[in-house]
Every structure is written in C-alpha cells, then in structure tokens.
N, C-alpha and C positions, 0 to 999 in steps of 0.2 A: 504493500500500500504506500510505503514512504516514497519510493523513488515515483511512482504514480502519481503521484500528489506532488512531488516536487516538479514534475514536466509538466506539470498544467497547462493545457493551452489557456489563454485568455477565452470565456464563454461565462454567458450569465450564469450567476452566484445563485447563492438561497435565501434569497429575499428581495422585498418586491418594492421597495424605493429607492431613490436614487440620493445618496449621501450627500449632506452641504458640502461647499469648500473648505476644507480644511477645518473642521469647528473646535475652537478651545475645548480642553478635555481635562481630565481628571487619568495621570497614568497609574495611582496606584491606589487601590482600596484606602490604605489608610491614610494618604493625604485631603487634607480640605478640595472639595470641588469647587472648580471655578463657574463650569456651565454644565449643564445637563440638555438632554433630546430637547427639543422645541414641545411645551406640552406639560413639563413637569417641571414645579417650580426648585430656585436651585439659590442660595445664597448668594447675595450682592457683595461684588468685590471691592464697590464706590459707596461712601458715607452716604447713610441716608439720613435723614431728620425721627427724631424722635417721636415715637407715636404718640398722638393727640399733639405734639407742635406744629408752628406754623409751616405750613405750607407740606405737610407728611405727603409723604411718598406712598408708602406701603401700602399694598391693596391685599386683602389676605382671601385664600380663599381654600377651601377642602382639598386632599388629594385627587385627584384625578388617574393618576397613572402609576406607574412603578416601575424605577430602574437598578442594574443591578448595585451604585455609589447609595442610591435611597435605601435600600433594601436591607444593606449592610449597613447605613446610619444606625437606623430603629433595630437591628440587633445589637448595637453594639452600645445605643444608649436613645431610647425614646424620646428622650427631652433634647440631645444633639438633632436629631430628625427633623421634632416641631422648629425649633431654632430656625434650620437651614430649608424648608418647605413650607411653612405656614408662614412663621414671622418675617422669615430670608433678613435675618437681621447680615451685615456685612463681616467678608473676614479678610483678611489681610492675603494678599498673595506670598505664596515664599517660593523662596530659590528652589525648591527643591522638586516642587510641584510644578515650578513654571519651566523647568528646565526637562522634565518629562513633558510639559506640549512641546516644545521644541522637537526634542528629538523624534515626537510621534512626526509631527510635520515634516521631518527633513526624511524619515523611512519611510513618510507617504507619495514623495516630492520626488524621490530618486528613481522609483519605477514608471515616473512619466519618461525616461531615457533608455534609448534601446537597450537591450540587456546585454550588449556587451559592453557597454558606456557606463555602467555598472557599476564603480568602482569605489572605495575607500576615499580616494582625496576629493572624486567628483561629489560623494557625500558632505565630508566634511566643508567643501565650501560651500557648499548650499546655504549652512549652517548662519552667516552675516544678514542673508535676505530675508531667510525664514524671522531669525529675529527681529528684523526692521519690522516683518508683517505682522507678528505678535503684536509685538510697542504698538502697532497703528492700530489695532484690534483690541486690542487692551491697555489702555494707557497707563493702567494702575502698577501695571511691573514695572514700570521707570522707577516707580516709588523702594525697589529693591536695593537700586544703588544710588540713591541722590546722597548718599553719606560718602561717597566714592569715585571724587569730582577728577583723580590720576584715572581713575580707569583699571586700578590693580585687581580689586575684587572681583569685578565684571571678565576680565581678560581671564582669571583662574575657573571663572564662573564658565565660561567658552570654553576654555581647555577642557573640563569636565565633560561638558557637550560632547564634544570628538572622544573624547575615550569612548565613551558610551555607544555613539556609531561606529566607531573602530571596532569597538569587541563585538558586535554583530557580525562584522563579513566572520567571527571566527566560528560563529554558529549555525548561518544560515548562507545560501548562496545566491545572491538578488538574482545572477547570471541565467539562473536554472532557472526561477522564478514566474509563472504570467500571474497575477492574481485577478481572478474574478473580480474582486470586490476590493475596495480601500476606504476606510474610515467609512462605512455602509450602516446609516442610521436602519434601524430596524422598529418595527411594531408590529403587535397581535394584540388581539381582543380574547380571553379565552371565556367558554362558555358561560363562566360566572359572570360573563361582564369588566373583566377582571384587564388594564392593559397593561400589557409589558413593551417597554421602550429602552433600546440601547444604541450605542453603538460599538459597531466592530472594527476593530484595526485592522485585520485582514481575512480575507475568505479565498483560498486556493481551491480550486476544483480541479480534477483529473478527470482526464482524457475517457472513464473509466464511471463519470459523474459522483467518485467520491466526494466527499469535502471535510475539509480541513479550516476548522477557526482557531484563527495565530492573534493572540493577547501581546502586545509588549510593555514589555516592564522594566522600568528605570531603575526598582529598585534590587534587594537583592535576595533569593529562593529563601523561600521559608522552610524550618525542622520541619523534619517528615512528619510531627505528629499536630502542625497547622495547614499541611497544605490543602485538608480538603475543603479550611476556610477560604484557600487561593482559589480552586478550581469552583465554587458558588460561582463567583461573576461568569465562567466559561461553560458555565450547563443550566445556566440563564439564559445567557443566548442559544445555547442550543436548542431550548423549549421551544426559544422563539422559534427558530428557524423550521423547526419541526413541527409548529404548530403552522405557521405560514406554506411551506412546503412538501409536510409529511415525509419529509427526509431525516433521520437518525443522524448528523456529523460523525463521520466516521472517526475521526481525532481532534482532539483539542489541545492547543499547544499554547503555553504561557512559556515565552522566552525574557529570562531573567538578563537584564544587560550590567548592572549593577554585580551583580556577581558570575556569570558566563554557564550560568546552568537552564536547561531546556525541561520544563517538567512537560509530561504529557498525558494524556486521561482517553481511553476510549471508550466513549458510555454507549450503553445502551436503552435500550425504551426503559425500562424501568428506572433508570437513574433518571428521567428526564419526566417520570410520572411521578417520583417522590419530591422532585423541585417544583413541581408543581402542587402537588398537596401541601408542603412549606410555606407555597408564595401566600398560596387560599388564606392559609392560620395567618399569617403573618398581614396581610391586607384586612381580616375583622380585625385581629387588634388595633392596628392601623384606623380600623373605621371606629373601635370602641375607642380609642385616645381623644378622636378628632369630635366625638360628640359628647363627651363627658370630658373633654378637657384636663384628661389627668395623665400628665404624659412626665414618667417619671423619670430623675437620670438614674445610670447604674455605672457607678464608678470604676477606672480603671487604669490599668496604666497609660493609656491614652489621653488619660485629664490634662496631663500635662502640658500635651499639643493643643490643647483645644481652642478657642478664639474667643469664647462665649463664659470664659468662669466671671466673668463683671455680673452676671445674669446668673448664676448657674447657683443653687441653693447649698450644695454641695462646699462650695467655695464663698459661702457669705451673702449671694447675691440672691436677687430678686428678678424672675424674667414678668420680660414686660407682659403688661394687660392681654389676657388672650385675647385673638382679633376675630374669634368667628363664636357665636352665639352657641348656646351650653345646653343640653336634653336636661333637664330639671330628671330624677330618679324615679322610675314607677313605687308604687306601694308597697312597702317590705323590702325594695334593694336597699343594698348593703351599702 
C-alpha cells in the first residue's frame, strides 16, 4: 500500500469542497488556535472591548459545529472551550504556533512546483514570502517581535522554520508525491444532525483509489502511551471522509517535524464508529454546558499555557457574564 500511495497520481481526493487559500491554522493540538473552518467560532487574536462596554464587539452565539482543535478544547477543559467558542475572548499569538502556519504554508506552496523542482533550498526560500503573506493576513504576529527592533530573535525564529522543512525531505519524498488534496477544508452533517468540520493538510490517493490522510506536525511525537490522544484529530477526519465518501482511509499519517518521527494508524470501520459515538457524548455535553451555562474548568498541566487565567476561577479570576441566555432547571433537577 505504501509505495501505492506514495505514486499517486494527482485525481480527486475524499471530499467534496474545494479548500481556501492557504487558511491560518492551528499545527498542533495543544497550541492556542488562531482560526478555525468558516462556520465554527474560534478565539480573537485582536483586542476586543469588554462586554457590556462601549462600542462591544462580541456577538455570542450557540455551537453550531465541531472541529477536531474544538473537540479537544472541551476535553481537555470545558471552560477553555466556552472561552474560545462562545465568548472568543482574545489570545495572544506565539512563536510557536505561528511558526507551524508557516511551515504548513511553505509544504503546501512547494507542491505547486513540478516534482522534480522539488527540492530543500527551493522550500526553504519560499519561507520570506510565505511570511510576508502571514504578516499581511494576520497582522497580530508582528506583535511577536516588536521587542526585537536588530532583527536577532526573528532571524533564529526563521532559522527554526528551515530546520523544520529541512527534516521533512528526511521523511517524506515531495518528488514521489501528487497529492489529491492540500489544506482540503472538509464537512459532514451526520444523522444526529450533528456537523463535523476540519481541515486536512494533505490527502494522497493511489492509483489503486486508496487514501492516505498526512497531518503535519511542528511539534515533537508523543510517549507511546498519549498517542492515541494524537491520532483523535486523524480519525476525525477520517469519519468525515467516510461519512462524505463511504470510503475507510486506508492510512493515517501524522509526520512529526519537530522530532523526525512518522506515527501511523490504519483504522478500520469500527474505529471510525467509536469516534463517532464519542463525538455524539461529547456534543450533549457540549449542548448541556451551553444551556445551563455551567461549563466547568478541569485543571492541568496545560494551565500554565493558557491565555484566559485573568478569567479562569481556578487562578483567582472571574469569567465574564455568560452571553447567551440560561434553561432555568425543571422540577427536582439537581
């Protein structure tokens, strides 16, 4: 299957819209999101004015949808979720995060080049433009280095970049490469009503109509005994696609660049009907948070990163006035 999958001709993928240009992204589960699918709301990366002050911004409103960055917020901490989907209070950009869009940009950028043009340094200099396109798409990452008026931090900040598409040619081989799909926003509605929305980094198809959905990852593989919190986001998308297409993805591939390790998962229907009984559980809670308004944090070592402890009960704070109206308890709840 692998060498099949790696000669793909270029022919349509498994799924049935046609991906933005280039959209700001979120590379690793546990970084802050900057944007989410069109559809789901997603944290503000630019000051907004305080709720109930003059001239308030925020408009709040129910979830609507579910992606695999949302999906993992509210396991990982229900009150991070409302935060970043109902209230979309703002969070800072960081290096770390913005420099995986980058790099997804520059390995999406590179296979607009014949495949034998293909190459390492023709990557890396991609790397100056893509940045410009960020900045001008985002203007909030300037705000990363305005403390670093030499240019030193930003310059190691780049070098960073290039390593990271450098340890890719050691994994994968663009040369071989067609991909069906690139940065391929995806959606399904599933019987409950239920929608799931994501996007894909890349979808290979063989010659043979396998498929293969390739995840990259900036950061670096996780102990054997978290990685089947890694592979969630990649048999999320498989639902989708499977739900869209009634196709199974024969492989799932998260390529770690950060550390130079390939994990890979080959599910079957069953693994893709127990993400879907998850998603079910996890959207009522979802819907019981959002109409009793009790959306609790659960502490962890993630607090640390978080953007939101000003607000966070946990850490002293007070989150602001819920913005969407409250189901008063029937008789005898609890």
């Amino acid at each position: 299957m692998d060498s099949s999958i790696d000669e793909a001709a270029a022919q349509p993928g498994g799924a049935v819209q046609t991906p933005p240009a280039t959209p700001p992204r979120t590379p690793d589960p546990a970084m802050p999101a900057a944007t989410e699918p069109a559809g789901e709301a997603a944290p503000r990366t630019n000051p907004v004015p305080a709720a109930g002050g003059a001239g308030a911004e925020r408009s709040a409103a129910a979830p609507t949808s579910l992606s695999p960055s949302r999906a993992s917020d509210f396991m990982q901490c229900p009150l991070l979720y409302r935060f970043r989907v109902i209230d979309r209070l703002p969070e800072k950009p960081s290096e770390a995060a913005t420099r995986g869009t980058l790099v997804h940009a520059v390995l999406e950028r590179l296979f607009d080049a014949p495949a034998g043009e293909r190459t390492a340094p023709r990557a890396k200099a991609l790397i100056p433009g893509q940045w410009d396109r960020l900045r001008e798409s985002r203007p909030e990452v300037t705000e990363l280095f305005a403390d670093d008026p030499e240019g030193q931090r930003l310059a190691g900040w780049l070098a960073g970049a290039e390593r990271l598409v450098e340890r890719w040619f050691t994994l994968e081989d663009p040369t071989r490469l067609e991909p069906a799909e690139r940065e391929l926003f995806v959606e399904a509605e599933l019987e409950s009503g239920l929608r799931l929305r994501g996007i894909i980094d890349r979808v290979d198809v063989a010659p043979t109509g396998e498929v293969r959905i390739v995840d990259y990852k900036t950061g670096k593989a996780p102990r054997p005994e978290y990685a089947e919190g890694a592979l969630f986001q990649m048999k999320f998308y498989a639902l989708v696609v499977w739900r869209l297409k009634r196709v199974v993805p024969r492989r799932l591939q998260l390529v770690y660049l950060g550390s130079g390790d390939v994990l890979t998962y080959d599910p079957v229907l069953a693994d893709l009907e127990r993400v879907e009984s998850k998603l079910h559980a996890l959207w009522e809670a979802i819907g019981q948070a959002t109409e009793t308004g009790n959306w609790r944090p659960r502490p962890t070592k993630l607090c640390g990163w978080c953007d939101h402890q000003a607000h966070c009960p946990e850490f002293g704070g007070t989150p602001p006035p819920y913005p969407l109206p409250v189901t008063a308890p029937g008789p005898g709840t609890v």
